[in-house]
Jmol script that loads the backbone (N, CA, C; Angstrom):
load data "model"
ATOM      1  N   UNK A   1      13.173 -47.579   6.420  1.00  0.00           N
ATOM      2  CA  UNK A   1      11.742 -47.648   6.269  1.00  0.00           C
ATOM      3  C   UNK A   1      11.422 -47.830   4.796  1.00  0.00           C
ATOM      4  N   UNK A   2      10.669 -48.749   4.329  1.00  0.00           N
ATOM      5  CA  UNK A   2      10.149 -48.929   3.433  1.00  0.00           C
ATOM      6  C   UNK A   2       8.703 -48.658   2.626  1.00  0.00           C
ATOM      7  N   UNK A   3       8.689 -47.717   1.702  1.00  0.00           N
ATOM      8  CA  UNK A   3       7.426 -46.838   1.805  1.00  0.00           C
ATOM      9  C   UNK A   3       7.110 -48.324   0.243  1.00  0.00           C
ATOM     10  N   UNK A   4       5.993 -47.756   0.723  1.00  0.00           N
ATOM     11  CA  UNK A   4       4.950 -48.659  -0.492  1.00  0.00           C
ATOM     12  C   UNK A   4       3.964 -47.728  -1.837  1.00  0.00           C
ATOM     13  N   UNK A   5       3.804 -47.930  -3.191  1.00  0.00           N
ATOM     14  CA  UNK A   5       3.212 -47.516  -3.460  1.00  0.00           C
ATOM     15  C   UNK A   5       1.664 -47.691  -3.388  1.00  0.00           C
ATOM     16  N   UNK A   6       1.198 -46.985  -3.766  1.00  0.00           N
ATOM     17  CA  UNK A   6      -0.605 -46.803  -3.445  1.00  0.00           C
ATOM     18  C   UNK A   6      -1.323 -47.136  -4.676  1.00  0.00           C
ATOM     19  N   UNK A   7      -0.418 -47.712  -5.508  1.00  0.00           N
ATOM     20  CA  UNK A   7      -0.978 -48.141  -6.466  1.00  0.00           C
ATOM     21  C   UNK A   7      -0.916 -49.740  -7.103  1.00  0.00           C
ATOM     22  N   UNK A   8      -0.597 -50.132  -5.699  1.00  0.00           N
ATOM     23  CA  UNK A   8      -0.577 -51.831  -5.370  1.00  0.00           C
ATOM     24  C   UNK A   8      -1.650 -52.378  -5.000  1.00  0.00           C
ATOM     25  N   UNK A   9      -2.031 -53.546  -5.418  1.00  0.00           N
ATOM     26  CA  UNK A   9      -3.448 -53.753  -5.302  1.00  0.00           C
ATOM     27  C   UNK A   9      -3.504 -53.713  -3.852  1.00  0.00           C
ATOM     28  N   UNK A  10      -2.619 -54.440  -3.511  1.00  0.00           N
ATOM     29  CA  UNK A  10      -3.412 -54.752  -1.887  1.00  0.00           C
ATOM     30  C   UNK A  10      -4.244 -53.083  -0.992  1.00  0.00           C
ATOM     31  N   UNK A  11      -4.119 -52.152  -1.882  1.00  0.00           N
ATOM     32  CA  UNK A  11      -4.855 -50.673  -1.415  1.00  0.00           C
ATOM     33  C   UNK A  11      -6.420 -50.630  -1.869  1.00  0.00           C
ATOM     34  N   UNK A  12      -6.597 -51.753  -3.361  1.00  0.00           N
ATOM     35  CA  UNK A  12      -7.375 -51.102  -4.040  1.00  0.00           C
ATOM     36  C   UNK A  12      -8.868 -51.272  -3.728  1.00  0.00           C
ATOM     37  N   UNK A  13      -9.018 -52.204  -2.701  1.00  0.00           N
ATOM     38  CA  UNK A  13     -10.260 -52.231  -2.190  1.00  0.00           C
ATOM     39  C   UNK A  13     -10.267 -51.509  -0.239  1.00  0.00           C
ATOM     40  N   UNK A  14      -9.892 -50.618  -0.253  1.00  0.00           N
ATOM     41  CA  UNK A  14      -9.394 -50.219   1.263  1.00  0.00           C
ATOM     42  C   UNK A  14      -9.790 -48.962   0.773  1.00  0.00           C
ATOM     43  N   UNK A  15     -10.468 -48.503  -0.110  1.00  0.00           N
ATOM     44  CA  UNK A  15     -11.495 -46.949   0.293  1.00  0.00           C
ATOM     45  C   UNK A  15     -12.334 -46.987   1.281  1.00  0.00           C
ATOM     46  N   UNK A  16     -12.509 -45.285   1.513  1.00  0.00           N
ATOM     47  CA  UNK A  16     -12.948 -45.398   2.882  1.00  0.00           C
ATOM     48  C   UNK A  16     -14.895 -45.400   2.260  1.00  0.00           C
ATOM     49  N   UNK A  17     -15.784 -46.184   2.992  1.00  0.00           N
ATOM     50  CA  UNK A  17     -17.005 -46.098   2.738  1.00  0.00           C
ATOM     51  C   UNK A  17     -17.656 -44.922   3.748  1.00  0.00           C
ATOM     52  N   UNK A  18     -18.858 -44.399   3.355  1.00  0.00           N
ATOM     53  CA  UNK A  18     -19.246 -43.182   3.769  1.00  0.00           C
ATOM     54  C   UNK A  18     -19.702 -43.291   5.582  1.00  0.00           C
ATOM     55  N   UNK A  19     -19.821 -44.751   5.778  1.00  0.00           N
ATOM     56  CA  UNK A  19     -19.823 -44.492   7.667  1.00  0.00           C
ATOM     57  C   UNK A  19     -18.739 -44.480   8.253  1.00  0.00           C
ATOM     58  N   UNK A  20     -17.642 -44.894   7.248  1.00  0.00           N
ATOM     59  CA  UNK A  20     -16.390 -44.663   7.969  1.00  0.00           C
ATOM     60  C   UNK A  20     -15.845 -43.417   8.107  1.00  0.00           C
ATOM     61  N   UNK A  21     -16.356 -42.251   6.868  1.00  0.00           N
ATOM     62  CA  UNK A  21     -15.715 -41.292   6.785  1.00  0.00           C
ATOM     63  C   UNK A  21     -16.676 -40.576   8.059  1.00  0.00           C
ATOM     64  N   UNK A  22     -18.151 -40.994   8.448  1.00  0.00           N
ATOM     65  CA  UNK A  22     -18.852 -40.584   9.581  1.00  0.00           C
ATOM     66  C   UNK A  22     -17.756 -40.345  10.698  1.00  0.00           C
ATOM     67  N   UNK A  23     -17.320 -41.946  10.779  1.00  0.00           N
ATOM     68  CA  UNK A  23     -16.554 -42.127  12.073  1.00  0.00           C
ATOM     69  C   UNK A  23     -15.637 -40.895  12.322  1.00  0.00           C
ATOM     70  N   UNK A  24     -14.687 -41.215  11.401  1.00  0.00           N
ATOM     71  CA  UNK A  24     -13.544 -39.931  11.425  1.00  0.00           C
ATOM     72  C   UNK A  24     -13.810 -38.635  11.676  1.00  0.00           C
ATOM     73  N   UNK A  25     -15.368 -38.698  10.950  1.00  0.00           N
ATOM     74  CA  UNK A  25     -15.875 -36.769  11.865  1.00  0.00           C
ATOM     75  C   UNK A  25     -15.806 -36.548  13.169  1.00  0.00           C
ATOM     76  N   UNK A  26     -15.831 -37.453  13.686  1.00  0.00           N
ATOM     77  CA  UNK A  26     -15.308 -37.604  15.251  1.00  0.00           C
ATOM     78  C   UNK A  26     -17.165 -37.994  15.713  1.00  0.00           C
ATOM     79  N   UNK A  27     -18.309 -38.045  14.908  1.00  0.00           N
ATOM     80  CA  UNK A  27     -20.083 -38.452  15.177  1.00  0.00           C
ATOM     81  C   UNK A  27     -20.341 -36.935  15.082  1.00  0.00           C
ATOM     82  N   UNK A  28     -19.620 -36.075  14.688  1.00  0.00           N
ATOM     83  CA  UNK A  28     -20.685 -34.628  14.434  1.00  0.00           C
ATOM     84  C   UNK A  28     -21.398 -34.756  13.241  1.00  0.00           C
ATOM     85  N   UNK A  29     -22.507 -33.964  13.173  1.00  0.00           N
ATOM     86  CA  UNK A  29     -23.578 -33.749  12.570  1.00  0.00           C
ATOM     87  C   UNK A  29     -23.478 -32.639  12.018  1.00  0.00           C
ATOM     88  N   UNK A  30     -23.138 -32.531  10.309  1.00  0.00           N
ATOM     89  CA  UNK A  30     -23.245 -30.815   9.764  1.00  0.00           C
ATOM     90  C   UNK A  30     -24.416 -30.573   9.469  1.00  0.00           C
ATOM     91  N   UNK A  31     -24.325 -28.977   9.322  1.00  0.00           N
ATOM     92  CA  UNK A  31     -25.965 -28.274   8.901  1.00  0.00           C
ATOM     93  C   UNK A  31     -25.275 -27.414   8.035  1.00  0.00           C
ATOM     94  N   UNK A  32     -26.407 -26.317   7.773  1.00  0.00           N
ATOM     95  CA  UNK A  32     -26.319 -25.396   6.466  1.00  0.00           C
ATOM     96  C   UNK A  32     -25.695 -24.428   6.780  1.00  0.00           C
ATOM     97  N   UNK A  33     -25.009 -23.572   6.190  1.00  0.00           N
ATOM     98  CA  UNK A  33     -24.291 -22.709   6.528  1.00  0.00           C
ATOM     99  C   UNK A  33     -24.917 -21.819   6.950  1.00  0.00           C
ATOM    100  N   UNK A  34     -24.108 -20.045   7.016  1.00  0.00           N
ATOM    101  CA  UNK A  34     -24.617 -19.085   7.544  1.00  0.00           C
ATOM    102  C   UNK A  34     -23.783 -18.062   8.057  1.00  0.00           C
ATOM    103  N   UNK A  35     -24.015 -17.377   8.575  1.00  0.00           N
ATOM    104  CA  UNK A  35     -23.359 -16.078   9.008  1.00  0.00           C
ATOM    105  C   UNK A  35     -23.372 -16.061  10.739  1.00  0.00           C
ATOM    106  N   UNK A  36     -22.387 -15.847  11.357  1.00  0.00           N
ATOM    107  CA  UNK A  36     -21.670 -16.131  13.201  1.00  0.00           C
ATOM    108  C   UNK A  36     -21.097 -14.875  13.215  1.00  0.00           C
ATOM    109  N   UNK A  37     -21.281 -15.059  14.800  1.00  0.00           N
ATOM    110  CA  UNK A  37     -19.861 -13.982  15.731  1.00  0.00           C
ATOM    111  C   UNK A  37     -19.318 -15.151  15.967  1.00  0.00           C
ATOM    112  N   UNK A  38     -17.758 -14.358  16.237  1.00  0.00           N
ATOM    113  CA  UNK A  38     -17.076 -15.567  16.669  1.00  0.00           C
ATOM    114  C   UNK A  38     -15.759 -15.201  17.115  1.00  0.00           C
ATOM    115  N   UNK A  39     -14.432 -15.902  17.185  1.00  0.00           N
ATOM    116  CA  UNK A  39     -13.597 -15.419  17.166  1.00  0.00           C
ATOM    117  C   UNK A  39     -12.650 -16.018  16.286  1.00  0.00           C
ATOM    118  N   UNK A  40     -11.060 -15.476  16.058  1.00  0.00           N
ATOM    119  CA  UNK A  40     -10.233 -15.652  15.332  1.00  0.00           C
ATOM    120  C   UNK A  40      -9.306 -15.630  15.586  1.00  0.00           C
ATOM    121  N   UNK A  41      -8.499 -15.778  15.461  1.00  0.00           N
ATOM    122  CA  UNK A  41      -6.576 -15.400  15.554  1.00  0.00           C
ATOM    123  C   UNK A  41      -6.596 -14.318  17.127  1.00  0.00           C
ATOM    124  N   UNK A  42      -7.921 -15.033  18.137  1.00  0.00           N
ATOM    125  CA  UNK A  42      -8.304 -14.126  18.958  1.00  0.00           C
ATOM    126  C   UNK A  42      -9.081 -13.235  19.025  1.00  0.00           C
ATOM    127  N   UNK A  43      -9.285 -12.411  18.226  1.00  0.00           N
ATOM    128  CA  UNK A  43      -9.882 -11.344  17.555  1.00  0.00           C
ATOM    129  C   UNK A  43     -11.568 -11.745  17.655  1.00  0.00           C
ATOM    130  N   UNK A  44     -12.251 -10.844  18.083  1.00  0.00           N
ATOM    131  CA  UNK A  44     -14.083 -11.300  18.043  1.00  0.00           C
ATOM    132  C   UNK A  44     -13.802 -10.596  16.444  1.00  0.00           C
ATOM    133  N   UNK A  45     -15.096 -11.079  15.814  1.00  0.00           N
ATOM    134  CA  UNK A  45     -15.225 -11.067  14.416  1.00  0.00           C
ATOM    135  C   UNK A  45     -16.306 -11.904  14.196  1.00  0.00           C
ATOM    136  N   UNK A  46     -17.329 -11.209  12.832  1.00  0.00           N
ATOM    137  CA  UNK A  46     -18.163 -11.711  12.362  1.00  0.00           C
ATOM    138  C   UNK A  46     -17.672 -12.515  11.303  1.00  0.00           C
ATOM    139  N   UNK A  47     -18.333 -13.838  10.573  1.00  0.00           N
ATOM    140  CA  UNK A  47     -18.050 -14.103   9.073  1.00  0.00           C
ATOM    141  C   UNK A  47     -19.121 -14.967   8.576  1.00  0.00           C
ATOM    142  N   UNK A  48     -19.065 -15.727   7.861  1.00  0.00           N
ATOM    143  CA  UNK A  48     -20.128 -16.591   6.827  1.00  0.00           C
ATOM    144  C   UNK A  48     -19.421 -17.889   7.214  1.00  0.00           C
ATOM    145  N   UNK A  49     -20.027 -18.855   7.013  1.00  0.00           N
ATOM    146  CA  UNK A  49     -19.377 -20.181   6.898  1.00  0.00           C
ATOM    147  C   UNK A  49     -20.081 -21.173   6.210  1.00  0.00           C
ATOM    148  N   UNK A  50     -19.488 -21.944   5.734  1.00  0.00           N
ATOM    149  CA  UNK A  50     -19.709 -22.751   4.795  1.00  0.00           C
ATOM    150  C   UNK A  50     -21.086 -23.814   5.643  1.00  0.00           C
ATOM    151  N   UNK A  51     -20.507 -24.698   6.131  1.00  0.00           N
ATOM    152  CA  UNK A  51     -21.424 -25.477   6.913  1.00  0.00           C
ATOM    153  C   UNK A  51     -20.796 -25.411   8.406  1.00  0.00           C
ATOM    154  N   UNK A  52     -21.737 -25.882   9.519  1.00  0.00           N
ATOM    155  CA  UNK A  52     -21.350 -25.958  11.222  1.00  0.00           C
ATOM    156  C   UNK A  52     -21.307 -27.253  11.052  1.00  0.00           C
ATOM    157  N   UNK A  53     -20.683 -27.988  12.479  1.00  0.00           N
ATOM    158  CA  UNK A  53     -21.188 -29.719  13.256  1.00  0.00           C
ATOM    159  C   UNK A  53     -21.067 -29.236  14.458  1.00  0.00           C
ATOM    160  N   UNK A  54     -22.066 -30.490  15.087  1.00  0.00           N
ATOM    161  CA  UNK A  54     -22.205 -30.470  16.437  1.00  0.00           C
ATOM    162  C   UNK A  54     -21.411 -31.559  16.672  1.00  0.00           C
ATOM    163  N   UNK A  55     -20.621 -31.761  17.674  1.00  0.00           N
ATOM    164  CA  UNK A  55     -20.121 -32.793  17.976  1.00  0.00           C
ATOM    165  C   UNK A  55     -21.012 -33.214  19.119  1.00  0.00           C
ATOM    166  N   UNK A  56     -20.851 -34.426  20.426  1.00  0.00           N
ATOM    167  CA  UNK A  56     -21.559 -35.223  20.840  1.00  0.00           C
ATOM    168  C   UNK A  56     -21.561 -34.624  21.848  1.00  0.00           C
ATOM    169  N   UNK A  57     -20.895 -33.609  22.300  1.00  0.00           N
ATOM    170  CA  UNK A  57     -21.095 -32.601  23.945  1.00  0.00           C
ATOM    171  C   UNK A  57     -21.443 -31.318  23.477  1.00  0.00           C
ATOM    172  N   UNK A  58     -21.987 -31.134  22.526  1.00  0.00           N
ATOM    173  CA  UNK A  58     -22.758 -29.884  21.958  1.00  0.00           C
ATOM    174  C   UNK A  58     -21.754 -29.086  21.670  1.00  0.00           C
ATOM    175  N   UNK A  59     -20.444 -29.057  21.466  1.00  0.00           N
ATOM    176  CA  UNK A  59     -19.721 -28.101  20.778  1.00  0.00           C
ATOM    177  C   UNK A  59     -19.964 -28.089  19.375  1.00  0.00           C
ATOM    178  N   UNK A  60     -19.640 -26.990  18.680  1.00  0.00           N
ATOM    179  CA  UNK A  60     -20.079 -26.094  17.367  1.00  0.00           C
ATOM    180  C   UNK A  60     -19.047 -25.789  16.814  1.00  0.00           C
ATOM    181  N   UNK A  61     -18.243 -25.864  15.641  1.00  0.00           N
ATOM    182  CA  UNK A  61     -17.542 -25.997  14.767  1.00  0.00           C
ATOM    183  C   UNK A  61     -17.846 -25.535  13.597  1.00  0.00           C
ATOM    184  N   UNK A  62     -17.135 -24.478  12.964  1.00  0.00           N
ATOM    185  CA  UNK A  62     -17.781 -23.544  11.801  1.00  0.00           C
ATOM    186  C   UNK A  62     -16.637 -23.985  11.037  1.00  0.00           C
ATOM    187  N   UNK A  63     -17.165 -24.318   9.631  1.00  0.00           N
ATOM    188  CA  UNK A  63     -15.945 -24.562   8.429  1.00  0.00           C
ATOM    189  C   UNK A  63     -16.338 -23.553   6.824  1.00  0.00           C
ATOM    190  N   UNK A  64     -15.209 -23.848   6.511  1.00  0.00           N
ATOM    191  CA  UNK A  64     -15.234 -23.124   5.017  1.00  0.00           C
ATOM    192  C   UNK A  64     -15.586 -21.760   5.427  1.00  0.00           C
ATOM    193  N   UNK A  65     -14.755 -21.097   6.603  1.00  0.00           N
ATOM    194  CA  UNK A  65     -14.979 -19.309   6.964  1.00  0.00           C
ATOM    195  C   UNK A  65     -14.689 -18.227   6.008  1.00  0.00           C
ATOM    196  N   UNK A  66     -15.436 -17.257   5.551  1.00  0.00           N
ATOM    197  CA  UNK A  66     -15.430 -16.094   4.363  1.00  0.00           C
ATOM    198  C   UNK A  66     -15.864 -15.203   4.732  1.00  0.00           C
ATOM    199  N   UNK A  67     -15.856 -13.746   4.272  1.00  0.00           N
ATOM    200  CA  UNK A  67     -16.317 -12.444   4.186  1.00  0.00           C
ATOM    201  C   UNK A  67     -15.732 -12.011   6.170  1.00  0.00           C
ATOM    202  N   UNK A  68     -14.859 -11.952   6.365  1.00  0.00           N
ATOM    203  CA  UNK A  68     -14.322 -12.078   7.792  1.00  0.00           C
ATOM    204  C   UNK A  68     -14.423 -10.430   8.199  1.00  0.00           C
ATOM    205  N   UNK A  69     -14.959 -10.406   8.833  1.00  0.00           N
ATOM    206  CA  UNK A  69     -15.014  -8.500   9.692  1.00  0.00           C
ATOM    207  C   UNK A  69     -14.622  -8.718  10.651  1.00  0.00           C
ATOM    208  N   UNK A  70     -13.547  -7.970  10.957  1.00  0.00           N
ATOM    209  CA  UNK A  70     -13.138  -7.874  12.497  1.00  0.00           C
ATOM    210  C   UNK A  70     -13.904  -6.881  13.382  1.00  0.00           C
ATOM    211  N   UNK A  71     -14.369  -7.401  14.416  1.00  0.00           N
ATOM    212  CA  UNK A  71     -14.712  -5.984  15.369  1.00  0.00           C
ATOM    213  C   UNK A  71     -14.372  -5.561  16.374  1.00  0.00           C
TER     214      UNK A  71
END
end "model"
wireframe off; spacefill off
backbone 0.3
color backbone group
């Protein structure tokens, strides 16, 4: 296998533009962060999160999780 460097032109116009990086969210929609119940490693637990998305069948997705209480 022959690996290529990334610093050959033929890369240098192949950034990703910002509807593409849409695409790859899979079409979820983030909002503002906040504070959830939720669960963890199984565990119910409260925490903070950075921002949510909805994806396109209404599932909810919490990122950037902090201040974690288990209960």
């Amino acid at each position: 296998m022959k690996l290529e460097s990334l610093k050959l032109n033929k890369f240098k116009g192949d950034s990703l533009k910002k509807e593409q990086m849409f695409m790859l969210n899979g079409g979820r929609v983030a909002s503002e962060g906040g504070r959830t119940e939720g669960t963890m490693n199984g565990r119910a637990c409260i925490y903070d999160y950075g921002f949510d998305s909805t994806g396109p069948n209404g599932q909810v997705t919490y990122h950037n999780r902090s201040n974690i209480v288990y209960t």
